[in-house]
N, C-alpha and C positions, 0 to 999 in steps of 0.2 A: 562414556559408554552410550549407545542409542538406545533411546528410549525401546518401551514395549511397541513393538509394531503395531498390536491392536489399541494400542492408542493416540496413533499420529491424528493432531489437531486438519481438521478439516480447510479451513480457513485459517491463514496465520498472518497479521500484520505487524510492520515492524515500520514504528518512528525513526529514521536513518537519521542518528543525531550525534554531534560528534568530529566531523572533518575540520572544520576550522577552530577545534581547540587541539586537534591532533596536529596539526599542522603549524601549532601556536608553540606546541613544547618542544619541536623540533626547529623551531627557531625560522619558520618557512612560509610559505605566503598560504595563502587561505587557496588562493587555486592549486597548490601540490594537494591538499589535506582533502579536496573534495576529487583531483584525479585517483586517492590512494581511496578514498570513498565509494570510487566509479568501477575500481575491479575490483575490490571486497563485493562490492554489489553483483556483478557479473558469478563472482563462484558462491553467494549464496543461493541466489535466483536459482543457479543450475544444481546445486545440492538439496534446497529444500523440494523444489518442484520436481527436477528431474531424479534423483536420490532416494529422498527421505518420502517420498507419497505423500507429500501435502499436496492438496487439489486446488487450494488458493492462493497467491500470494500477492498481499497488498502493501503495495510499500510507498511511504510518504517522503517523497524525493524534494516535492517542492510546496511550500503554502502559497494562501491566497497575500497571508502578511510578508511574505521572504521578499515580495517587491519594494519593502522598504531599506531593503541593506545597502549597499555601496553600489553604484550602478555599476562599477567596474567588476566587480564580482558577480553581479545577476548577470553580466552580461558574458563570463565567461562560463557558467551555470547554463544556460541558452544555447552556448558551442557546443557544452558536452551532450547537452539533449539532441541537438539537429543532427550532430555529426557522427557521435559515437554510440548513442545508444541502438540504432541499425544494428551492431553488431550482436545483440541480445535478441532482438527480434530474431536474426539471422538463425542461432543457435535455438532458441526455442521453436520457432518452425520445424527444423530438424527433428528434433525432440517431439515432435507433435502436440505443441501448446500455445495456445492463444495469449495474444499479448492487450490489453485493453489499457484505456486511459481513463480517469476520473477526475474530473476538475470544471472548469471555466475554460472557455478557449477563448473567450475574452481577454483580452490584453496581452494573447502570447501572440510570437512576432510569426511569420508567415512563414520562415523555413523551419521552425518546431513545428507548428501545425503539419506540413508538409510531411515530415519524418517519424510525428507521431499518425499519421493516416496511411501512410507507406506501411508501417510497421503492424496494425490491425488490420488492414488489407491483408496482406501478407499471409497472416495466419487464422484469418478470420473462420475457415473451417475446421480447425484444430479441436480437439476432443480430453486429448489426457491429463490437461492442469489449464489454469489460469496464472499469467503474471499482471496485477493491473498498478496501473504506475500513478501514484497518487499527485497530479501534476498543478501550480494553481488551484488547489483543492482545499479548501474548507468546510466545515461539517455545517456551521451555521449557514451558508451558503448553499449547500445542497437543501438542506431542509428547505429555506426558503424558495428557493429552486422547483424544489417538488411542492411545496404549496403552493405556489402563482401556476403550476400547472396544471393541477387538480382546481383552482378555482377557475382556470379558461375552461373547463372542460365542462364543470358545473353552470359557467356562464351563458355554454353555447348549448346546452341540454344534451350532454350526452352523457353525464354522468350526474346518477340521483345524488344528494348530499348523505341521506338517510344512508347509504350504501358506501360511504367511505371508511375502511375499516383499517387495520394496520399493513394488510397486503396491501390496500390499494396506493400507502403510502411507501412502502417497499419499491412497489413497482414503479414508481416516480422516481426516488432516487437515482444519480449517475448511472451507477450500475445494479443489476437486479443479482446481487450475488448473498452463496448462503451468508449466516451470522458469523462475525468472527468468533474464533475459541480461544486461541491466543493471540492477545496484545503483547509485542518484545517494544521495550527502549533502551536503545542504547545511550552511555554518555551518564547515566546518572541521575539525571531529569528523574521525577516521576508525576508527571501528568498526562494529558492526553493530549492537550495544545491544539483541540478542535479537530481530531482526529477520529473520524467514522463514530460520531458517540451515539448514533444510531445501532450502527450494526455491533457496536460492542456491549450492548446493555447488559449482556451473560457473559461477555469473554474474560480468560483469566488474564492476569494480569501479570508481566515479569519485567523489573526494572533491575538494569546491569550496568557497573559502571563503567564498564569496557566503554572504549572511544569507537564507533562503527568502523573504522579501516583494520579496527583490532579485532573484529568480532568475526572467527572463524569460524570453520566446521565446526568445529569443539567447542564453541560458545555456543549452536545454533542447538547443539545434540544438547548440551546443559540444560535450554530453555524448554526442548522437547521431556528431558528428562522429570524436571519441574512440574509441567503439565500433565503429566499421565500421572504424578502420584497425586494430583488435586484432586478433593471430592466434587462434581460439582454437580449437585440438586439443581439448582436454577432454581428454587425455591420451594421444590417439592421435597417427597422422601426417597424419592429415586435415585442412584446415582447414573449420571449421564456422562456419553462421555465427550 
């Protein structure tokens, strides 16, 4: 059942974890498990954003660590970003929602960068949701990221030290987006695995042991359901929502 509409989580991010042990039970190569990965992604993208009035959606497609796995598999990880995620852009455009990236563009190869610029080009005037695609992205990495920037800025006098506050380090990060509310993982994991531990310092938390190619509408409306019965103070005596 969907949640209370007066309470859809503003920002939702989801650890997309999962294709290659779904694709392990099924006795199949780790690229089917991450193509069944690719259109579960396509109908949540368009269910939470487009659907359910979440105005954020960040999803952790690829880390800065996943360059370590079989290059045969990064490498067909890198086909489905250059070639097929266009098609998501395509449909949020329609939709009237911007598509944004977050990560390092360091060390991605020149037809992802290409298709990931194609696709925020695209939609870059878009107003009614965000999808940011967490690519190459590590959280230790952004922080550091955002402080070697905030220290050029401080080096070259354009920014007082006195006057560095947590907006100013907001504003540094990837992207300048609200707080997350809800964290979903799928797969059973429960950690965050350097996953926006910034912007999640109040979000709730829900770990499922659904496989991500298994995690449906009905698993997405669960997580929503979950959320809206949470109290969450943030550490006051208010409840927020």
């Amino acid at each position: 059942m969907p949640a209370n509409e007066t309470r859809i989580p503003t920002h939702v991010a989801i650890i997309v974890d999962g294709n290659r042990r779904w694709a392990r039970q099924r006795l199949m190569p780790a690229s089917l498990g991450h193509k069944a990965g690719f259109e579960r992604l396509k109908e949540i993208t368009r269910y939470a954003v487009g659907e359910r009035g979440v105005h954020v959606l960040s999803l952790y497609v690829f880390s800065t660590e996943n360059f370590a796995r079989d290059a045969k598999e990064v490498g067909y990880l890198m086909d489905l970003f250059a070639n097929n995620f266009r098609t998501i852009a395509d449909e949020m455009n329609e939709r009237g929602c911007q598509v944004l990236f977050s990560g390092r563009r360091d060390g991605l190869q020149q037809r992802v960068l290409d298709a990931m610029d194609y696709m925020m080009d695209l939609t870059k005037d878009n107003k009614k949701g965000i999808v940011n695609f967490c690519l190459n992205y590590g959280s230790h990495a952004e922080i550091t990221d955002a402080v070697r920037a905030i220290a050029g800025e401080v080096k070259e006098g354009r920014l007082d030290p006195a006057a560095i506050d947590e907006r100013t380090i907001e504003s540094h990060l990837y992207r300048d987006l609200p707080p997350v509310d809800l964290m979903i993982r799928t797969s059973g994991e429960e950690r965050l695995s350097n996953f926006l531990l910034w912007q999640c310092a109040y979000a709730e938390f829900y770990f499922t042991p659904t496989l991500f190619p298994d995690f449906d509408k009905a698993s997405f409306d669960e997580a929503l359901a979950e959320y809206a019965r949470r109290d969450r103070r943030m550490g006051g005596n208010t409840k927020k929502k």
